[in-house]
C-alpha positions in Angstrom: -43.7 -28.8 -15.5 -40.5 -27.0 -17.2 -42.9 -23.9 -17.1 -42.8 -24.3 -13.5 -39.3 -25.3 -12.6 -38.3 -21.9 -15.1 -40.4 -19.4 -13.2 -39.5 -20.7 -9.4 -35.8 -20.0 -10.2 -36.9 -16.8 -11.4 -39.2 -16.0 -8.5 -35.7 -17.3 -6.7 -33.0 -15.3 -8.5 -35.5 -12.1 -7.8 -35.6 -12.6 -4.1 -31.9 -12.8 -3.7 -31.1 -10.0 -5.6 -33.9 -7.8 -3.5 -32.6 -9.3 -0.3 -28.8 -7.7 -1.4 -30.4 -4.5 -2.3 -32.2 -4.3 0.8 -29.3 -4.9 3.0 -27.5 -2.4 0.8 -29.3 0.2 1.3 -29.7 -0.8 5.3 -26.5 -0.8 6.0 -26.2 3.3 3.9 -28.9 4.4 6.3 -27.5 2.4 9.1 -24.3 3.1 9.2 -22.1 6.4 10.3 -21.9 9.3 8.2 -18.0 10.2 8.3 -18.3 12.9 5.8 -19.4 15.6 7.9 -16.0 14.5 9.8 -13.6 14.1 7.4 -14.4 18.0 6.3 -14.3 19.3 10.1 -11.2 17.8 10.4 -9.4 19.2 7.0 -10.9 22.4 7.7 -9.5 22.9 11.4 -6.1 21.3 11.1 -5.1 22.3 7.7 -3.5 25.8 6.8 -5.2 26.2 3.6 -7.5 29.2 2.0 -9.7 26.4 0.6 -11.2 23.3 1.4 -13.5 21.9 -0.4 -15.9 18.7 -0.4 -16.5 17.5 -4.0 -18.3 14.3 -3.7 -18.8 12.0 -0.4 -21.1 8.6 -1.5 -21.8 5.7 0.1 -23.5 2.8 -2.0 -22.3 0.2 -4.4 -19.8 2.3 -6.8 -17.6 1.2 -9.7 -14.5 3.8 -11.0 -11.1 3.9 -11.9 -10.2 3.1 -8.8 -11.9 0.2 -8.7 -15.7 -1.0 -6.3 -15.6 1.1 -3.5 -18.9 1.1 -1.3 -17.9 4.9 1.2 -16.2 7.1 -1.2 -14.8 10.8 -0.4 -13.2 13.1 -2.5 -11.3 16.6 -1.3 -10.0 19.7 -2.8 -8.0 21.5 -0.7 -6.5 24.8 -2.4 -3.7 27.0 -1.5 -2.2 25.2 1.3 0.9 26.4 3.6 3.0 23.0 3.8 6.8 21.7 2.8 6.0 18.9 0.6 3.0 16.9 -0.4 4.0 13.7 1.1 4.3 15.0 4.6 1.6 16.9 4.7 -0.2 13.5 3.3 1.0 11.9 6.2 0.0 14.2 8.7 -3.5 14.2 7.5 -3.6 10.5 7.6 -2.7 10.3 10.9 -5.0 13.5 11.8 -7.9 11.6 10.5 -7.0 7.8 11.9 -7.5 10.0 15.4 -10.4 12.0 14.9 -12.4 9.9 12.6 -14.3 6.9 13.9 -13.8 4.4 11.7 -12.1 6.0 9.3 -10.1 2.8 8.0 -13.5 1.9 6.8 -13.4 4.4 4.2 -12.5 2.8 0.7 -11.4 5.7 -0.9 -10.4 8.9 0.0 -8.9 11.0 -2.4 -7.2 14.4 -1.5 -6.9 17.1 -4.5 -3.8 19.8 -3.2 -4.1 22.8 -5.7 -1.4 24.8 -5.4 0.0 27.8 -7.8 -1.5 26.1 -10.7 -0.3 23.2 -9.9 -2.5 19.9 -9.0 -1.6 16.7 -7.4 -4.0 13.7 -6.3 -3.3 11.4 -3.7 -5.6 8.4 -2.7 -6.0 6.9 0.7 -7.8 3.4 0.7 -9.0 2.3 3.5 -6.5 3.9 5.9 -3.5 3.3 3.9 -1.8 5.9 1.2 -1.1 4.5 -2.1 
């Protein structure tokens, strides 16, 4: 009987975690690819001589930054601007327009490289930290 009690919750526990996976990967095949947006809209609205796309992955992801499930990572490389923040800003607000959805992004993070000099900022889900 214990035999029997022991491999139903298994049989259980098995089902639930293939239900999560399944709707995991639904929802990645599903869902909008913002990638191919995100780098159209760096690339025509910034001044820069490089832009670059390092990583964009959607799935179930643990980093320093914490779970993120849509992940997106930028280089951008001798860009024409005043000061980081601003031009953080303006990008922000350039890609709140002409993303869809782009406050469904969990982490965005923008490399400027600029005379040997490298800073990173993060946007999560819309919002600069």
């Amino acid at each position: 009987m214990k035999t029997t009690t022991k491999t139903t919750i298994i049989i259980i526990l098995f089902l639930c975690l293939g239900v999560i996976f399944g709707y995991t990967v639904t929802s990645s095949i599903k869902g909008y690819n913002r990638s191919e947006d995100v780098f159209q809209a760096l690339k025509d609205n910034c001044d820069c001589k490089e832009i670059n796309q390092i990583i964009y992955a959607k799935g179930i992801q643990y980093g320093e930054n914490g779970f993120s499930t849509e992940k997106g990572e930028y280089q951008l490389v001798g860009c024409k601007f005043k000061s980081v923040e601003t031009e953080v800003k303006r990008i922000q607000a350039l890609l709140n327009s002409k993303v869809k959805d782009f406050n469904k992004i969990d982490l965005l993070e923008l490399e400027f490289i600029n005379q040997n000099k490298s800073k990173v900022v993060l946007i999560k889900k819309g919002i600069i930290q």
